[in-house]
C-alpha positions in Angstrom: -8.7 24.6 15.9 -11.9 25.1 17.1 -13.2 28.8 18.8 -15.4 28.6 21.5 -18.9 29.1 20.6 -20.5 32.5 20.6 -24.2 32.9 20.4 -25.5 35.0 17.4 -25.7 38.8 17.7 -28.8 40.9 17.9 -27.6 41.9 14.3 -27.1 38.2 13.1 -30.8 37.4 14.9 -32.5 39.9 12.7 -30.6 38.9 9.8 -31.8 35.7 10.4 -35.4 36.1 10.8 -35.9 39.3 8.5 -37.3 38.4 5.1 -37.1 40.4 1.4 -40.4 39.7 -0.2 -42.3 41.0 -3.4 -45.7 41.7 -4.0 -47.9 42.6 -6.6 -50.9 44.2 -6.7 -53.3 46.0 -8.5 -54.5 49.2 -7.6 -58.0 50.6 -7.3 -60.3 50.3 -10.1 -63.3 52.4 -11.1 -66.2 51.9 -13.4 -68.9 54.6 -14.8 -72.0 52.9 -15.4 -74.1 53.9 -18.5 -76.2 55.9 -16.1 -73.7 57.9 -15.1 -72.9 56.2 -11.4 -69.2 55.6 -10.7 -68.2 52.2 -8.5 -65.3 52.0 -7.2 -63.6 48.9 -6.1 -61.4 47.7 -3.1 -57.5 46.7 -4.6 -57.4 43.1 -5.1 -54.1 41.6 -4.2 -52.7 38.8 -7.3 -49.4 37.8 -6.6 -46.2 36.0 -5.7 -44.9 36.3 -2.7 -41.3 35.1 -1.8 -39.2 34.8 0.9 -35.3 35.4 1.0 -33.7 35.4 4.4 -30.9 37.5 4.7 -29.0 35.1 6.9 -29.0 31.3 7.3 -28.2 29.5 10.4 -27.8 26.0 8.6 -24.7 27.0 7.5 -23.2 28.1 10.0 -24.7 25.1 11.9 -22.7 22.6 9.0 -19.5 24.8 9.9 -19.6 23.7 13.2 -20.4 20.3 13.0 -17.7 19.9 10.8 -15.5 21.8 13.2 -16.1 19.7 16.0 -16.2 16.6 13.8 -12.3 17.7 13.0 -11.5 18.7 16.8 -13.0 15.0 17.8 -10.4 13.1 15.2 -7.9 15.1 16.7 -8.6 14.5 19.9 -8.8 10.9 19.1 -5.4 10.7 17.1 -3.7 12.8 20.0 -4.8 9.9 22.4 -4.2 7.3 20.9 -0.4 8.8 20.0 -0.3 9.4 23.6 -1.1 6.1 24.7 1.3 4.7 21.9 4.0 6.8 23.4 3.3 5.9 27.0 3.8 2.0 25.7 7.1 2.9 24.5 8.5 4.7 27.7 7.2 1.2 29.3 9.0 -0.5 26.6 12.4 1.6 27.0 12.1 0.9 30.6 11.5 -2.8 30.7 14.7 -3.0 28.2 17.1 -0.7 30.4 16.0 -3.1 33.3 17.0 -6.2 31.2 19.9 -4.5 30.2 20.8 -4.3 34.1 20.1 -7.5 34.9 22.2 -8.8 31.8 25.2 -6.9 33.1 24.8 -8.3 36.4 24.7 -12.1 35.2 28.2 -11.1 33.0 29.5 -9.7 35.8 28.8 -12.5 38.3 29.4 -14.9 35.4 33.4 -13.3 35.1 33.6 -13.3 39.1 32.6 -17.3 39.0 34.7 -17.8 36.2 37.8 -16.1 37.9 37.0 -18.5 41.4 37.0 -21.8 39.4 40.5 -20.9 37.6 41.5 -20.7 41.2 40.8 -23.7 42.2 37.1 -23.5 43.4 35.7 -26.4 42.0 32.3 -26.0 43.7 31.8 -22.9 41.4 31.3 -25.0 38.6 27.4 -25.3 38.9 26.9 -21.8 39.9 28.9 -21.2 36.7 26.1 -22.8 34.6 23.2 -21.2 36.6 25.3 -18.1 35.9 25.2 -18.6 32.1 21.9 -20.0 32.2 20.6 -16.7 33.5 22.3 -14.5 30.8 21.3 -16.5 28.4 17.6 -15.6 30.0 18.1 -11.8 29.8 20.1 -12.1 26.6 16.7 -13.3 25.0 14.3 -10.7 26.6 16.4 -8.1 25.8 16.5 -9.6 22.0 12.5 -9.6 21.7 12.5 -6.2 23.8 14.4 -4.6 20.4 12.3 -5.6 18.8 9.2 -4.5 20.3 10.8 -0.9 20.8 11.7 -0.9 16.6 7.8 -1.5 16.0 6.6 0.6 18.9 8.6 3.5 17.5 7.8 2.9 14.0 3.7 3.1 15.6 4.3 6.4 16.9 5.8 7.6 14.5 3.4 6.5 11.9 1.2 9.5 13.7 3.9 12.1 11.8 2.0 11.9 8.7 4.8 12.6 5.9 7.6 13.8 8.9 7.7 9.8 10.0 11.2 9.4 9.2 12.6 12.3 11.3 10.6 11.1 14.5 11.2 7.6 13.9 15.1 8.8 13.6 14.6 10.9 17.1 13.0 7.9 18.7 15.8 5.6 18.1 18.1 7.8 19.6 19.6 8.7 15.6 18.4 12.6 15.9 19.2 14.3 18.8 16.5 17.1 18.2 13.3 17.5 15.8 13.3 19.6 12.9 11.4 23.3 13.6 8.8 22.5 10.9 
């Protein structure tokens, strides 16, 4: 998870643009001349001088990158499990209203059925469309299976090594998920 980000405190800022160096240098020198006059000279500065900051902001700059490079995949996995889950409510949906209309055509298959054994002769055809229908829904409700069984296996592909539990709570198998 990614914190907010907080700007750098006075502390970190001086940190940051505070320096160790080291310098070496000679001191003053003095010569006596033969005539008895003494020179003195300025100090001459020979040296090396280096910089160490005390903080670096490109580090903590890499941290966050990474951060929200990890909170973007995330996000991105999230939404497409989302979407992926919203496609198989749709799914479930779609097959309960199959599953109704399948019923129906049973039913009002049995109910022309029960006319033509008395006697209605004219039910014959309706019969047929009857049958012909069920056979219709029969069919969708045969490829809707199997477009739920892949659509649950998808989502739960986004379970990482807990696939099997999910994929068992999707299909109705588990009643709850495990805590962990």
């Amino acid at each position: 998870m990614v914190a907010a980000y907080q700007p750098p405190g006075a502390l970190q800022r001086v940190m940051e643009h505070t320096s160790v160096f080291v310098r070496a240098a000679s001191g003053t020198s003095s010569t006596v001349s033969e005539s008895g006059d003494t020179t003195t000279s300025e100090p001459v500065t020979v040296g090396i001088q280096i910089n160490i900051p005390l903080a670096s902001p490109k580090e903590r700059r890499e941290f966050t990158q990474q951060a929200l490079a990890e909170a973007t995949r995330i996000d991105e996995v999230r939404g497409r499990a989302l979407t992926d889950l919203a496609k198989l409510r749709e799914l479930e949906a779609e097959r309960a209203a199959v599953g109704e209309r399948l019923d129906f055509q049973k039913a009002k298959a049995d109910w022309v059925q029960e006319r033509i054994k008395k006697g209605y002769e004219g039910e014959v055809e309706k019969l047929w469309d009857a049958a012909q229908k069920q056979n219709v829904e029969a069919a969708a409700a045969k490829r809707l299976d199997l477009l739920l069984d892949a659509q649950r296996r998808q989502v739960a592909h986004f379970a990482g090594e807990q696939w099997q539990p999910l994929l068992d709570y999707l299909s109705g198998q588990r009643k709850q998920l495990p805590e962990n």
